[in-house]
C-alpha positions in Angstrom: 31.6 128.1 -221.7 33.3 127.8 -218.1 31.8 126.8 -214.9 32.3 129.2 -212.1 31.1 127.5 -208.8 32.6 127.4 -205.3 31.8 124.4 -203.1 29.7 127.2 -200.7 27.3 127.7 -203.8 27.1 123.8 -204.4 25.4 123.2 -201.3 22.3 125.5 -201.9 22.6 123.3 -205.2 22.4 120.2 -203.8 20.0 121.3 -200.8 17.7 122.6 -203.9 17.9 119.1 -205.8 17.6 117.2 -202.5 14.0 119.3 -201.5 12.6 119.3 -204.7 13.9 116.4 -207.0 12.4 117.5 -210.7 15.0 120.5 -210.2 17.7 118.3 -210.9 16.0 118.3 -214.8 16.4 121.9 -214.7 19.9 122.3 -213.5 22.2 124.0 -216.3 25.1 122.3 -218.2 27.2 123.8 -215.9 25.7 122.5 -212.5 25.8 119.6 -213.8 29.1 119.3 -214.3 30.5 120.8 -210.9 28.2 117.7 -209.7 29.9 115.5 -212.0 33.6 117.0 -211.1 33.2 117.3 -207.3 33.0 113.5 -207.0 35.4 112.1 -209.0 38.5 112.6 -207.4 40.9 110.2 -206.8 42.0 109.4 -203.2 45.2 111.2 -202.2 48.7 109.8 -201.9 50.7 109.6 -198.8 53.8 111.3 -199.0 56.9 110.3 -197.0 57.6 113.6 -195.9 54.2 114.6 -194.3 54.9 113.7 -190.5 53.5 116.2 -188.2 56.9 118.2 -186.0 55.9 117.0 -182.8 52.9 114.9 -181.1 51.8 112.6 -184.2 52.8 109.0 -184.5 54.6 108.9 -187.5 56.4 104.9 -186.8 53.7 103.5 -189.0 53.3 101.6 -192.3 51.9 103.7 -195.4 48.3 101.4 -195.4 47.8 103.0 -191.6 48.9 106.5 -193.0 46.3 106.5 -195.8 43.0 105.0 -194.5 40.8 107.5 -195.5 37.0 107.5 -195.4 35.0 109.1 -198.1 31.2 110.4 -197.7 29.1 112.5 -199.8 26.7 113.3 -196.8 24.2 112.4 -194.8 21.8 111.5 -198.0 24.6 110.9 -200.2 23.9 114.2 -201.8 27.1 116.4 -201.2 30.4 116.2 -202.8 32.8 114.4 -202.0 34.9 114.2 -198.4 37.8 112.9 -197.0 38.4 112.1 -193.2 40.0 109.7 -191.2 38.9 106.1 -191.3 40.4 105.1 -188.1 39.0 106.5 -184.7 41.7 109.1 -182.7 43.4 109.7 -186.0 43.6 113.4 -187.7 43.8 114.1 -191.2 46.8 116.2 -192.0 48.1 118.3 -195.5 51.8 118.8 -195.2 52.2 118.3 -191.5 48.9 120.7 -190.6 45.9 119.3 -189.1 42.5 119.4 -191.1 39.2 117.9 -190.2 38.3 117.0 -193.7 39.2 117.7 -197.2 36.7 118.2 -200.1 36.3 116.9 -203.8 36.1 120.4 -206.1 36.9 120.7 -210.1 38.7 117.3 -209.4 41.0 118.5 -206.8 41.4 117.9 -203.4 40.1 121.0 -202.0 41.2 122.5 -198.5 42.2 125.5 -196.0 40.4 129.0 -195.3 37.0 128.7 -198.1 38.6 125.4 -199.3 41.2 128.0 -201.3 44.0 124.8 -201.4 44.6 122.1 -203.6 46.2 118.9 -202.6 47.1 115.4 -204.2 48.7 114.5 -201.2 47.4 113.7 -197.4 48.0 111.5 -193.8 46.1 110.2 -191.1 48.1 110.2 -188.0 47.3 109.5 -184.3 48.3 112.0 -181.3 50.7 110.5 -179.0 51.1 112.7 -176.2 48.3 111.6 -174.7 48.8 108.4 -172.5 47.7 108.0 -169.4 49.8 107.2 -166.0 47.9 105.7 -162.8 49.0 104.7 -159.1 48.6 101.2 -158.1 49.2 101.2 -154.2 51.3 102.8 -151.4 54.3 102.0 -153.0 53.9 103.4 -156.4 53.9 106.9 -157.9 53.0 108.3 -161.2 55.7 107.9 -164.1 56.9 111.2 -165.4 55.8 112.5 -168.7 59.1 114.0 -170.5 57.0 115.9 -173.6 57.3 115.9 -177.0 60.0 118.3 -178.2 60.5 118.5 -182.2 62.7 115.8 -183.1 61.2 113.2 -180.7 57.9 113.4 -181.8 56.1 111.1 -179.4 56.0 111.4 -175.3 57.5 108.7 -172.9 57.6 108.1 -169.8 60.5 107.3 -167.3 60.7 107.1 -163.1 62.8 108.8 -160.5 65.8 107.1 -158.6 64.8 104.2 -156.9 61.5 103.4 -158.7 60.9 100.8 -161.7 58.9 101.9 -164.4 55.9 98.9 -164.6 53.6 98.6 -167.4 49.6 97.1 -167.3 49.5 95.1 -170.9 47.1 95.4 -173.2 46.8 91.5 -173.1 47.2 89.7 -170.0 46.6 90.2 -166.2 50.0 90.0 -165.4 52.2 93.6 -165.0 55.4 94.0 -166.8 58.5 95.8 -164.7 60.7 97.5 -167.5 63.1 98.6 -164.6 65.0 101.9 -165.5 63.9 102.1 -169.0 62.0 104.6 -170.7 58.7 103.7 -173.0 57.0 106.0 -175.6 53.6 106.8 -176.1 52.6 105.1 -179.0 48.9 106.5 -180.2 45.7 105.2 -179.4 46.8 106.0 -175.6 48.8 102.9 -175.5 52.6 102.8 -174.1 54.6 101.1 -176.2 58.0 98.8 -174.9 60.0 99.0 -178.2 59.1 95.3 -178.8 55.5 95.6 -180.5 53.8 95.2 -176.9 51.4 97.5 -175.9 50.3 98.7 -172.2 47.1 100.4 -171.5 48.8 102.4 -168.4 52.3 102.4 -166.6 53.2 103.8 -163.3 56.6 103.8 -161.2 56.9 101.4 -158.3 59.8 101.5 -155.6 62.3 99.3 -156.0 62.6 97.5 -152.6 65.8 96.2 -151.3 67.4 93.4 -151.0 68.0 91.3 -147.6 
């Protein structure tokens, strides 16, 4: 015999055992298994490939790619899910954004009435989204060059006669990067090309020499 469910008919399922629990000694060989089968998959793999065409952060080790978070639910009565462990990031299947995945018949389940299967998904963080500030008379807001495919992350830069300055992460002091050009990184953070990270950066005028 073949079991025939959908994950939309699994929930009146599970919203059945969770209201009345003796109807889970009632439930038919087949019910039993979708429950069985719909939390047993196996996390998905990161594929090299899977970086988003423009606005993702796709510089990152594989660990960051794949930190997934799996819940069943509330009660711990639903099948299986997958988001994204770490906060701002988005899980995506082949370069499209999803806001979870779900455990079905042992697959990886997504898309219009979870109509997909997948083996494969990514976690990546927006970066087109840092911020710029003004820190006196003398200062003006970086420019924001966006994203284009290709260069998937934003950056900043300044006009003639202003130094791009960044506000570290750690530490008071404020870095002056002159005429160069940072990137956003993710998590809102700027980053210098050399690992540091700045919280803000904004263009100050370059004043001249006596």
């Amino acid at each position: 015999m073949q079991c025939g469910f959908h994950l939309v008919e699994m929930k009146f399922i599970f919203l059945l055992v969770s209201l009345f629990p003796l109807a889970s000694a009632i439930l038919s060989d087949c019910e039993k298994e979708f429950l069985k089968n719909c939390r047993s998959c196996t996390l998905p793999k990161v594929p090299s490939d899977s970086c988003p065409l423009v606005g993702y952060n796709c510089e990152v080790d594989e660990e960051e790619l794949g930190k997934f978070e799996v819940s069943n639910g509330k009660f711990g009565r639903d099948c299986d899910s997958i988001r994204c462990k770490e906060p701002g990031a988005t899980l995506h299947v082949d370069g499209v954004p999803y806001e979870s995945i779900a455990c079905s018949e042992n697959l990886w389940r997504f898309g219009k009435h979870y109509s997909l299967n997948t083996t494969t998904a990514a976690c990546f963080k927006r970066c087109d989204n840092c911020r710029t500030t003004l820190e006196g008379p003398k200062t003006k807001r970086a420019e924001i060059i966006a994203p284009v495919v290709g260069t998937t992350c934003a950056s900043a830069k300044c006009p003639d006669g202003y130094q791009l300055v960044g506000k570290p992460v750690i530490g008071q002091e404020h870095v002056a990067f002159g005429e160069s050009v940072v990137s956003c990184f993710g998590d809102r953070l700027w980053d210098d090309g050399t690992g540091a990270k700045y919280t803000s950066v904004y263009c100050k005028l370059i004043e001249a020499t006596k």
